[in-house]
N, C-alpha and C positions, 0 to 999 in steps of 0.2 A: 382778614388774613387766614388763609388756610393754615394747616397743620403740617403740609407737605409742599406747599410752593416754593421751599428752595429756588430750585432750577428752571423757574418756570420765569421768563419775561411778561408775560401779560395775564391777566385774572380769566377764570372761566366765565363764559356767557350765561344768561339767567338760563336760556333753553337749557343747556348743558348739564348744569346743579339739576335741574327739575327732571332730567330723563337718568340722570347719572345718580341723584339721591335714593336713600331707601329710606330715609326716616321715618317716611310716610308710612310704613308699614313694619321694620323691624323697631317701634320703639318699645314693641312687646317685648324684647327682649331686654330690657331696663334692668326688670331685678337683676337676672342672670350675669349680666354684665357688671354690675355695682358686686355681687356673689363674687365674679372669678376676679376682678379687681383687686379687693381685699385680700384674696387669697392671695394676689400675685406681688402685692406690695410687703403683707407679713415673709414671705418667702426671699421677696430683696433684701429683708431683715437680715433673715439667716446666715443668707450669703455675702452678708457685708457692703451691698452696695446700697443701702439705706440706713443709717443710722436708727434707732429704736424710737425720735424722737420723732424723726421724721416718716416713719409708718404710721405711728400712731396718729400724728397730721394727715396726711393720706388718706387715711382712713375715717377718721373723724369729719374729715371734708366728705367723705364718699356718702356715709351715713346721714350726714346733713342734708345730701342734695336728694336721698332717697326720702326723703322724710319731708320736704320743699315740694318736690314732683308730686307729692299724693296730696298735699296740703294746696294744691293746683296753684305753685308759683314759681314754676318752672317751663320753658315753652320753647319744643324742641326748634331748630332753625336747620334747613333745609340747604344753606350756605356749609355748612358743616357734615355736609353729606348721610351720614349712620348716627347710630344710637352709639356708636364707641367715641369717634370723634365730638360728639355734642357732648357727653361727658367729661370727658378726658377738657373741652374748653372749659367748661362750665366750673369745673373741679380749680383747673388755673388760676380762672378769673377770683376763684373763692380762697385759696389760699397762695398763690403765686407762683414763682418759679419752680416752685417742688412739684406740682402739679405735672409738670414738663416728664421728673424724673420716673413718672407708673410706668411708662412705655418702656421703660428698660428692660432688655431682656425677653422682647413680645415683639407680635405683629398682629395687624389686623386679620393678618388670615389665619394664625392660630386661637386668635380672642374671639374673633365671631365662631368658630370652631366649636369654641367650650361653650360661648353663652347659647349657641343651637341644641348642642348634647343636653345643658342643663336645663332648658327647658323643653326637649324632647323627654326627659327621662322626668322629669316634675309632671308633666300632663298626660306621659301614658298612664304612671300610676293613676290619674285621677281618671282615665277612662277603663282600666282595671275593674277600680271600685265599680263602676256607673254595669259593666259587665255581669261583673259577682251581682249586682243585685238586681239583674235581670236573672239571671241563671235562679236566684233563690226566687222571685217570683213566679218563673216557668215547671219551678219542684212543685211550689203550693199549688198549684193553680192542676197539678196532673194529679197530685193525691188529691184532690178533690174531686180529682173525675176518673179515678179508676171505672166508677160503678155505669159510667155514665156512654152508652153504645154509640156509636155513629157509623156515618157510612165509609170506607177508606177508598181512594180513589186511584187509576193508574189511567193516563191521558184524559185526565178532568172528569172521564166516565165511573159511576160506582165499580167496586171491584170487589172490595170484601168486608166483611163487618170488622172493626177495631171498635176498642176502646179510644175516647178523648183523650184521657191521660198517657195512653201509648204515643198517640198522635204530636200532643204538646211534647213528650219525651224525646222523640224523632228532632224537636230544633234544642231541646237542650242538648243533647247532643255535638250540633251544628256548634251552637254560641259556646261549650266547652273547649272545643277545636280551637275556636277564636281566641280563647282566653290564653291557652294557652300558644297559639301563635304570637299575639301579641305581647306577652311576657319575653317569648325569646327574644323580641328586637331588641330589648335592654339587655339581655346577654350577652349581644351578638355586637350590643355597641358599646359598652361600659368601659372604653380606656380612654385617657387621659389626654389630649391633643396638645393642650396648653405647655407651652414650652419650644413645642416645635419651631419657632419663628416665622417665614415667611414662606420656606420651604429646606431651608436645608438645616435648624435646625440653629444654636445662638453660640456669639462666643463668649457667654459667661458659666462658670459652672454652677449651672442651677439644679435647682432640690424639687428634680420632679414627683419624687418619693412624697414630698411633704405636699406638696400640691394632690396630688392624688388622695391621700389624705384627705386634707382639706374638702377639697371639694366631689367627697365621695367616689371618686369612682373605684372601679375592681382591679386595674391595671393602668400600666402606661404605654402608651403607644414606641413602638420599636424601629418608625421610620416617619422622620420629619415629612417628608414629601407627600406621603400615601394621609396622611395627619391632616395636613390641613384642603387635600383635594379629593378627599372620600367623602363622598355621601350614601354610601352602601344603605347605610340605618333608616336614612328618608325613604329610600325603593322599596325595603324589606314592610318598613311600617304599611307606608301606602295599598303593599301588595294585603296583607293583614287585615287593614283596615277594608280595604276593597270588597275582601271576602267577606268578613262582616257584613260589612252591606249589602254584599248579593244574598247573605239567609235574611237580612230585616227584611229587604225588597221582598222577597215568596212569601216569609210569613204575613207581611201587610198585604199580599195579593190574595193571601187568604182569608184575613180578616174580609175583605173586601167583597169578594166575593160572599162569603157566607153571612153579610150583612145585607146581602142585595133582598131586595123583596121574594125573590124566586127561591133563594135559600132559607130567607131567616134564618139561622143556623142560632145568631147573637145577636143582640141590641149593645151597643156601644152609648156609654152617659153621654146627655146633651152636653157636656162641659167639654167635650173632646170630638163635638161635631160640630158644623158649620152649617146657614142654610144658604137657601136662594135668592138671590134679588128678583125672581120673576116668579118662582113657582114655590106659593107658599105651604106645600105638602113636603119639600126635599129636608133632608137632615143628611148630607153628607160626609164619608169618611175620609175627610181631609188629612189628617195625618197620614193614615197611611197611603195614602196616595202621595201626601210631598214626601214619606222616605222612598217610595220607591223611584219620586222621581229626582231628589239627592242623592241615589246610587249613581246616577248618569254622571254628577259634576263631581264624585269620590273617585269615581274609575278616569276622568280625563285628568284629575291631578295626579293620578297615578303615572299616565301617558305622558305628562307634562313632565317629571324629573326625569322621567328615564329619556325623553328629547333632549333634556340640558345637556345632559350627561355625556351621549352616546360619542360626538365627537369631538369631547376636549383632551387635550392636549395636557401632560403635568407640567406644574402641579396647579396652582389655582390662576383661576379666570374671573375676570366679572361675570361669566356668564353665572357662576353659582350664586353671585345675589337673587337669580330668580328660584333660587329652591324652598325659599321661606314664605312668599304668599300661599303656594297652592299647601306647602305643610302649616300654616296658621288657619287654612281655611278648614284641611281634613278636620285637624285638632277641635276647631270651636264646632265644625257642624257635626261631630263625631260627641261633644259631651253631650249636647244640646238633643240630638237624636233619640240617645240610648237614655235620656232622662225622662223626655215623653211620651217617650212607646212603653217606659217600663209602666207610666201612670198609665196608660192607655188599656194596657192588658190587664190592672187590676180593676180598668173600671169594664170592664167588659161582660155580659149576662151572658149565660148559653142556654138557649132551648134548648133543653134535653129533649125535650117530648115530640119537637120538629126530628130534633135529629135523626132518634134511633124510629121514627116514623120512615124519611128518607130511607135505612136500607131494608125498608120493603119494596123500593124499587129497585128495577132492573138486577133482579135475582142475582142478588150477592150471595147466597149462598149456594152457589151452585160448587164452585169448588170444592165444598163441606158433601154434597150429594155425589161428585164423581169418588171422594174419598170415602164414602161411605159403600160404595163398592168396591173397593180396590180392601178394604175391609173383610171385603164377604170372599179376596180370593179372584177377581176382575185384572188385568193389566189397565194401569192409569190411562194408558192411550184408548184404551176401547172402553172404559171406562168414561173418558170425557164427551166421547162419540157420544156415546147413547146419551147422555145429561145435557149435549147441544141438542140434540135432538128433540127433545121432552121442554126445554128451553123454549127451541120455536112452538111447538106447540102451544107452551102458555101461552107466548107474546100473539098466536094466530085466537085462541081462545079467551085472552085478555083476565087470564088465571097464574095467580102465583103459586109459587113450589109446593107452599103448604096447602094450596087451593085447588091442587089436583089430586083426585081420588086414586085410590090402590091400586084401581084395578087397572086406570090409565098405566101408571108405572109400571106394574107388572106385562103388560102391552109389550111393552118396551125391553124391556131385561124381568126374567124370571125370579133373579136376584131377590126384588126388590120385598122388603114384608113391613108390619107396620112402623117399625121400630123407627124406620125413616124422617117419620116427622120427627122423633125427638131429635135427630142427629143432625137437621136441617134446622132446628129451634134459633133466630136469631139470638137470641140472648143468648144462647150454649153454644153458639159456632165459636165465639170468641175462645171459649174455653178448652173445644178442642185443637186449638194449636199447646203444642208439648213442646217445640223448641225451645233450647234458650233465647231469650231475646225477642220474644214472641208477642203478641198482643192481650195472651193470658193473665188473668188475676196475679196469679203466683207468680208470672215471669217477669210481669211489668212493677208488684211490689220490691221484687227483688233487684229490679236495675232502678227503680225511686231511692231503695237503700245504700246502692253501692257510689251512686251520685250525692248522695248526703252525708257518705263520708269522704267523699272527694273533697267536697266544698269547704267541708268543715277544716279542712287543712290545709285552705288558701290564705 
């Protein structure tokens, strides 16, 4: 017997239960629901439509079944459509007609409402954490390589000498943005739905005050209808999460690349690489290749609520049962991600000596050479001329910057006198950038510093 077949003359078809249930997938939200339960039967306390004797039963039954479910003696049924209904029977059957009376004052579409928030707001924290401690792995990992030169790149080509630790700074950065994007969705969603009814709201007067309370949130929602047919918080997250994954994606295209044999840039530990079935020289960077190609199924469940969404009608639909696979999917593939890339990155080697080898090609220091005349009193623009120019020349003579004689230079612009090679020195280009925010020692210790006390205050 259903829960709701009043009115109904005949029973639903097995097809029917099986396209029409969600057991199958919301019985993740078990705690949550047992959680807003509880709270919602002490609050029938309050308000007099449960007796003190009979919440405590309520509840006591509630507590039991959660404690049966993990003790694996409890097994949802798919007749009973959701994780609310399979409760709410199962509770009955265990302590009787009381069990009838939790529904007071609720609806399903305000209860699955709260049990989504509570376990939206339960799991972002925990992908928070998983955040913060990449962000602290991405600090260590740059003060370890202040000292350390490579090449910096603009359309995959060298472009200018950096620091590594500049470099890994540039996505802390990125994953800061993240952190903090992802914090505001629980801002943005912290009121209280439960109470609302079914849309317009109940005719008992209840103590949404204490229910907020209870079940932590910041506020209480101000209009039944918008309460239980909003899913704002699912888009904002998705979008959040989305963008996350589009900086894992680059920085695993970078691991990726500067793991290729052309690069070597790193060696990544065998414990976090994969080989071949056919060629047994490969050690492949599997991980980061399944994130970047988990970004593609992050960004379609993003695409996915916002199709639910776009043309329903208020206030709720069945069609919102379909908001909670593609949000249980981001959730588990979003801890599971930022857990393995965080070990990935501490197992990761850097040639240094590949590296800062690399920008002795394709004269990266040449911007450092046009500036070194604009120095002497040159316009940048005629400036760059003459330094394209001496450019070809090495690339026709197969000589680098520091590889051409004085006299070549001075050929070229009269400007030029010895002092050049120091100001072209790769090790010293880094250093001549003076901007804030620069790739210099001093500029890059001082934004490690000011990120270390970010952190420290999360």
């Amino acid at each position: 017997m259903k829960l709701w077949d009043g009115r109904f003359n005949k029973g639903t078809s097995s097809l029917t239960e099986m396209f029409n249930g969600s057991i199958q997938f919301d019985y993740k939200l078990f705690d949550y629901d047992i959680q807003g339960s509880i709270a919602h039967s002490k609050m029938l306390e309050r308000i007099g439509m449960l007796t003190k004797e009979e919440s405590d039963t309520i509840i006591k039954g509630l507590e039991e079944i959660k404690k049966e479910y993990y003790e694996g003696k409890i097994e949802f049924k798919i007749e009973y459509e959701d994780i609310h209904m399979n409760v709410e029977k199962i509770l009955t059957d265990k302590i009787g007609e009381l069990g009838k009376k939790l529904h007071t004052a609720r609806s399903r579409n305000d209860q699955v409402a709260v049990d989504m928030k509570l376990y939206f707001k339960d799991n972002t924290y925990k992908i928070l954490d998983k955040v913060e401690e990449l962000l602290k792995t991405i600090l260590q990992m740059s003060e370890e390589n202040v000292s350390t030169i490579m090449p910096g790149y603009t359309h995959l080509q060298g472009a200018q000498p950096i620091r590594l630790g500049f470099h890994l700074m540039a996505y802390f950065m990125k994953f800061k943005r993240d952190y903090t994007r992802i914090l505001n969705c629980i801002d943005g969603m912290d009121e209280l739905p439960l109470g609302s009814g079914a849309l317009a709201g109940t005719n008992y007067d209840t103590d949404r005050e204490f229910l907020k309370e209870e079940l932590d949130f910041k506020s209480v929602s101000l209009n039944a209808m918008d309460s239980v047919s909003e899913r704002d918080y699912i888009i904002e997250f998705q979008s959040a999460i989305s963008i996350l994954f589009m900086h894992l994606s680059r920085i695993s295209e970078e691991i990726i690349i500067w793991n290729s044999q052309e690069y070597g840039f790193i060696d990544i530990d065998d414990a976090y690489c994969t080989g071949s079935s056919i060629m047994p020289q490969k050690k492949n960077p599997d991980i980061p290749e399944l994130i970047r190609g988990k970004t593609g199924r992050i960004y379609g469940n993003l695409i996915q609520i916002l199709t639910v969404l776009k043309g329903l009608p208020l206030a709720y639909n069945k069609d919102l049962q379909e908001d909670k696979e593609s949000l249980f999917d981001t959730v588990e593939t979003t801890l599971i991600t930022l857990e393995i890339f965080n070990e990935l990155l501490k197992n990761i080697n850097f040639n240094e000596e590949a590296m800062f080898e690399s920008t002795k090609k394709g004269y990266l220091n040449s911007t450092d050479l046009a500036d070194y005349l604009v120095g002497k009193g040159i316009g940048f623009r005629d400036a760059h001329k003459v330094v394209g120019s001496i450019v070809a020349y090495g690339l026709k003579e197969s000589k680098t910057l520091e590889g051409i004689d004085i006299e070549v230079y001075k050929s070229y612009c009269t400007m030029f006198e010895n002092d050049l090679y120091d100001f072209i020195d790769m090790k010293k280009t880094v250093d001549n950038k003076k901007s804030f925010g620069s790739t210099s020692e001093k500029s890059l210790l001082i934004s490690i510093d000011k990120c270390k006390e970010w952190i420290e205050k999360l």
